[in-house]
N, C-alpha and C positions, 0 to 999 in steps of 0.2 A: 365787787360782789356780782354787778352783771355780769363779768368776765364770768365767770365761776357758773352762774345757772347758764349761758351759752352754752358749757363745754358740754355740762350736766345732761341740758335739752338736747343738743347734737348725740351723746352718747347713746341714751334710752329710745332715740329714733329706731338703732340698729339693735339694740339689746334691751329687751323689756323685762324686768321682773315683778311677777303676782307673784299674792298669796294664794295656795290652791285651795278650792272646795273641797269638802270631805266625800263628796258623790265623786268629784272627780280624781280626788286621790285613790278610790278604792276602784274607778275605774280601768285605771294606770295601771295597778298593782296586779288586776287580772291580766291581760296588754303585756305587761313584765311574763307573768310565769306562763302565760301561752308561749311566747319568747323563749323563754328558757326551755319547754319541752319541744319547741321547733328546732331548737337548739342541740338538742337530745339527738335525737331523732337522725339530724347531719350526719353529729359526728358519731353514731351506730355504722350509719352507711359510711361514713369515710373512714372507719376501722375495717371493712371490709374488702374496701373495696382495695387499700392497700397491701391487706392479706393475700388478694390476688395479685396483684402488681409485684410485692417483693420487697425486702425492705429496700434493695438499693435504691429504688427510686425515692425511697425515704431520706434515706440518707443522702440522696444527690440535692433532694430540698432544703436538708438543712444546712447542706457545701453552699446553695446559692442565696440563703438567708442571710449566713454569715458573710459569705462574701462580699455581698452586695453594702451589708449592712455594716461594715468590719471598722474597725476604731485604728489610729495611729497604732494606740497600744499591746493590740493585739494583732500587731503584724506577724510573728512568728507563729501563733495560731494559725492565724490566714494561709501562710504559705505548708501549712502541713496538712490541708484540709485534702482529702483524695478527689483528685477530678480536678483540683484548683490549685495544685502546690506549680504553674508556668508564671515562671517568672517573669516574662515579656505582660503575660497579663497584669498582676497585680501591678507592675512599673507602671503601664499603662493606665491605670484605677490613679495612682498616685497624679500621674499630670493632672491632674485635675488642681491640686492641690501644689504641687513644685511648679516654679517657673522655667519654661528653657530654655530661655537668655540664656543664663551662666555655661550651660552647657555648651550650649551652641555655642560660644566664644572660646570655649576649653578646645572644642573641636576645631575649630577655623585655625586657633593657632597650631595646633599638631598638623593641620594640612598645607597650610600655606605656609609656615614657616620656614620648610627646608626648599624652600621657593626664593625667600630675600637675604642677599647675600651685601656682606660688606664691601666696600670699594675704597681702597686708597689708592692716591693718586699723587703724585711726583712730579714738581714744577720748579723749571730751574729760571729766580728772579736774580734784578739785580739789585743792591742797595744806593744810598744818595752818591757811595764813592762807585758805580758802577764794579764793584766787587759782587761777584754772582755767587749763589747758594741755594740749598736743593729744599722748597718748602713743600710740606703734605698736607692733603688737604682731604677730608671724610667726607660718605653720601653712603648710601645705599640703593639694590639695584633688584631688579625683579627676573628670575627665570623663565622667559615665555615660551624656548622653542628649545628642543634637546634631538640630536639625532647622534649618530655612530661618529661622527666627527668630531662635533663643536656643540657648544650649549651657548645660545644668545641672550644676553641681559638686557632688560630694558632701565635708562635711568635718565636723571636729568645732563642736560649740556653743562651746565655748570659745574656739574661734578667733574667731569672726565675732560675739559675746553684746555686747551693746551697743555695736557699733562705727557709728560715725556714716559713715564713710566706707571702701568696697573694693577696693581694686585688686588684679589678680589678672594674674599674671606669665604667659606664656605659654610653651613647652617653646624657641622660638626669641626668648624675652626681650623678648618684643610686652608692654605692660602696657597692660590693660584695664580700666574702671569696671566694679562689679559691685555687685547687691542681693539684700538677702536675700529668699527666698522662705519659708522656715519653716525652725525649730529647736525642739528639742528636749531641753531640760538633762536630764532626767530615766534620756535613752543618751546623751547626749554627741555629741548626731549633729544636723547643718545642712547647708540646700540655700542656695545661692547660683546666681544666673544671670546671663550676660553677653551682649546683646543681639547679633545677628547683625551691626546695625548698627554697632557699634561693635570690629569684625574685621576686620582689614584681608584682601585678599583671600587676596594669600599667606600670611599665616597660619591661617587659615582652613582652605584646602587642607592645612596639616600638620595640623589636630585630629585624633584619635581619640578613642573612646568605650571604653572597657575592657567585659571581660565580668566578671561575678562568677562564682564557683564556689561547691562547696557546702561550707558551712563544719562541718557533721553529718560527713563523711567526711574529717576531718584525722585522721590521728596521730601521736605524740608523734617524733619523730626525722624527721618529713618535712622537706624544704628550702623555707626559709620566706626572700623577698626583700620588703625593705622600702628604699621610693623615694618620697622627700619632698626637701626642701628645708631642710634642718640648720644653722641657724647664715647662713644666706643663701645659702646652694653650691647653687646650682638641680641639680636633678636629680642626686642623691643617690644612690647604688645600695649596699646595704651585707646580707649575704651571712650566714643562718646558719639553724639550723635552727627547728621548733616544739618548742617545751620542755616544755610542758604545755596541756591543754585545760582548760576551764570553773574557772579561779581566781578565784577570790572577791575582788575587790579595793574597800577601801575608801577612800571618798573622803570629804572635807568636809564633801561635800553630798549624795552620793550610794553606793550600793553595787551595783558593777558583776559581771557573769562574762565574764571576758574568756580574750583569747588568749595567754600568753606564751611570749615569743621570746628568742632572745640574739643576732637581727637587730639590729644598732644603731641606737636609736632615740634621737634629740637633740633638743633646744631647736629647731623648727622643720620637723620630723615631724609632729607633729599634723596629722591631716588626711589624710595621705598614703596609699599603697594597701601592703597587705602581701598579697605574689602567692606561689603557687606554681610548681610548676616547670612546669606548662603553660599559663601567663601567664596566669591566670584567679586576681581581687581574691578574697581569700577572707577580708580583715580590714580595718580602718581602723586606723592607729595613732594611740593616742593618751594612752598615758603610760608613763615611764618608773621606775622608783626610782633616785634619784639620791643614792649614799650616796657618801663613800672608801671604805666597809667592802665595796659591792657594785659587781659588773660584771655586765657583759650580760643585764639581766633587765627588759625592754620589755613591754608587752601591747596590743592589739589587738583591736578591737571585734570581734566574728565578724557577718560577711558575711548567714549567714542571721539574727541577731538582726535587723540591720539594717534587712534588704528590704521587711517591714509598715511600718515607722519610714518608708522610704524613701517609700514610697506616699500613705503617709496625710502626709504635707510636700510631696510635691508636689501633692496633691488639694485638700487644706484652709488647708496653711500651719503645721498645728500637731496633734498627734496626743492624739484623743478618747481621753480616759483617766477610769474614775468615780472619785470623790474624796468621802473623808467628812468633809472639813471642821477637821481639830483641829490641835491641836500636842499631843503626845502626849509622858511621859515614863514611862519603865518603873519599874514597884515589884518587885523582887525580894524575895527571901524576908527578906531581912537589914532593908531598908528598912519592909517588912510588918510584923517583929514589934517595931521601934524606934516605926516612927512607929501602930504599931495600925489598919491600914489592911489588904484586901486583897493578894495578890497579883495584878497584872492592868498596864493601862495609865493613868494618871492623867493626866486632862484637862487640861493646862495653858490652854490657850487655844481656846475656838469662833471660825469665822469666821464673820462674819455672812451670813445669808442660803445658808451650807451645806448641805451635806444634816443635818450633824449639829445645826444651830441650828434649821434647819426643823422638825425629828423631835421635839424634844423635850432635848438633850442638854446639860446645864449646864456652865462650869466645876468643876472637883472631882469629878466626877463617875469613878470607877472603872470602866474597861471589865473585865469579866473574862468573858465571852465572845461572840462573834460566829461566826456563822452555824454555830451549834450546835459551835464548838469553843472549848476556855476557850485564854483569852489571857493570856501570859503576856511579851511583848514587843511593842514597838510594828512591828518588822519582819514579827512572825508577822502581825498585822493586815495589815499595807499589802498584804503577800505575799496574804491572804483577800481584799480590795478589789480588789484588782488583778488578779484570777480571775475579776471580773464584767462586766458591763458596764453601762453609764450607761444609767441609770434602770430597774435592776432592784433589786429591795427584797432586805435582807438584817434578820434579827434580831438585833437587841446586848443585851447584860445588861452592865445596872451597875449599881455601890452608888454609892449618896448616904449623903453624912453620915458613913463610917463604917459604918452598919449596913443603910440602907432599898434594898431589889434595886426595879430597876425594868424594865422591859424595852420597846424602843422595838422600832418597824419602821422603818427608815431606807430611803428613796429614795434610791438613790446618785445624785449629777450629776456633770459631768461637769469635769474637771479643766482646766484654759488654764494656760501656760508665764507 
């Protein structure tokens, strides 16, 4: 019940109601019809004064009544009203009301579409009897650069990594020969090129070349589209957002910082562009986790890693990287005091003719620090290397033997795929 007289008390703060006096009801009452002949009075003059005016401006008032004021229902009304029947307007009234997602996705795929093309690839393996046969393998690949010649594709290494032979599907299902021009395992990132000549002309006329955006300014909840070629279903369109930026993703062979998404990305994505909402490439996709336990969690090269990568493959074929030569495995602290060795990186293997065989540097041999920072991982190294450039010198410290420190000056050279 106090609940109740609270609400009560709170309401009649804002809103009070008497009973009126009968002096002031009949004072009201005069108040009203002075009202009503002020009222007169107006609209004498505003019949007048419209007399003069004309009725159009009559009628333009009650075009911008109706408009303004206009119901789902009577849109066809709406658009017949003189003065008001542009269609660009009334669309425009309506956003208010429709979302533009949908559209703006409807749009992105008509534009970028005839940008991602399919890629198959022809690799000749052997079996346990060393019996060889010709296996295929799918990706998809991105249109970046089209001239009177050649039209250059951007896609992953893995797609196109020793494939003897490429044919490359076209957004109207034209298949083309194609050759590599450079790749790069180290991003996961290959150019591929398909001769002018070998385009027929109407297809040709549909290519486009996509724009990239900037991949520095994503974040996390924006709408993220990803358009490949999945399982063979040419052009692919599949709809969700950026889930996280700079993920660490490790691989076999490599360790990536990628984009991930809950865009679906399938068995024949690779390759393919991941856009935003203003159709501007701002990823490469190019793997997936593929558990029962997990859904929707894709990743994506980011755009501006790529763009140096992209340059230096189309320049050279293959991207100048400096390189110290070893096969390196880590000693932790645990391995240190079992096997009586530093902590640091231990040399499993020199390649000949490295910069590390050049310099001085042995099998066995313990790095435990480089370019004045002590080493405690073979990552922390590559990461220190990879900060320089080919044929700039760095200092390394390592133990021989267990106990003897020596310290080289290494020439770094320069790394090939």
């Amino acid at each position: 019940m106090d609940k109740f007289d609270n609400k009560g008390s709170h309401f009649s703060s804002y809103y009070s109601y008497e009973h009126e006096k009968p002096q002031q009801k009949v004072e009201k009452e005069e108040e009203v019809k002075e009202k009503k002949r002020f009222t007169f009075r107006q609209i004498v003059i505003l019949v007048l004064i419209v007399s003069i005016v004309g009725g159009g401006a009559l009628g333009a008032g009650y075009g911008v009544t109706k408009y303004f004021l206009i119901d789902e229902k009577t849109e066809a009304e709406a658009k017949s009203l003189d003065g008001f029947n542009n269609k660009d307007m009334y669309t425009n009234l309506n956003d208010i009301y429709t979302p533009k997602r949908e559209s703006a996705i409807v749009n992105i795929a008509e534009e970028v579409g005839p940008s991602v093309v399919a890629i198959t690839s022809k690799v000749t393996v052997s079996d346990w009897f060393n019996n060889k046969y010709t296996e295929e393998g799918r990706g998809s690949g991105v249109i970046f650069d089209i001239d009177k010649d050649r039209i250059l594709i951007l896609t992953n290494n893995h797609v196109i990594d020793n494939a003897q032979e490429l044919v490359v599907t076209l957004n109207d299902n034209e298949k083309v020969p194609a050759n590599v021009i450079g790749t790069d395992s180290e991003t996961d990132l290959g150019i591929i090129k398909v001769d002018r000549a070998d385009i027929p002309d109407e297809a040709y006329r549909k290519i486009r070349s996509v724009s990239f955006g900037d991949s520095d300014e994503l974040k996390a909840g924006e709408t993220a589209i990803a358009i490949g070629n999945p399982l063979g279903y040419n052009n692919t369109v599949t709809v969700g957002v950026i889930s996280a930026l700079n993920r660490k993703v490790k691989l076999p062979d490599k360790n990536l910082t990628l984009i991930q998404t809950d865009a679906a990305i399938n068995p024949g994505n690779s390759g393919g562009a991941l856009v935003n909402i203003d159709g501007e490439v701002i990823g490469i996709n190019t793997v997936k986790i593929a558990d029962t336990e997990v859904e929707g969690i894709g990743f994506a090269i980011p755009i501006n890693y790529a763009k140096p990568v992209i340059k230096e493959l189309v320049e050279k074929g293959y991207v100048s990287r400096p390189y110290l030569g070893i096969i390196g495995q880590n000693i932790d602290a645990k391995s240190s005091q079992l096997f009586e060795i530093p902590i640091g990186v231990i040399v499993v293997d020199v390649m000949k003719n490295g910069a590390a065989d050049l310099s001085g540097i042995k099998k066995g041999d313990v790095i435990i620090s480089a370019d004045g920072q002590s080493i405690t991982s073979m990552e922390q190294l590559s990461n220190i290397i990879r900060n320089h450039e080919v044929g700039e010198k760095i200092e390394i410290k390592v133990v021989r033997n267990g106990k003897e420190k020596k310290e080289f000056s290494v020439e770094l050279k320069e790394k090939l795929n």
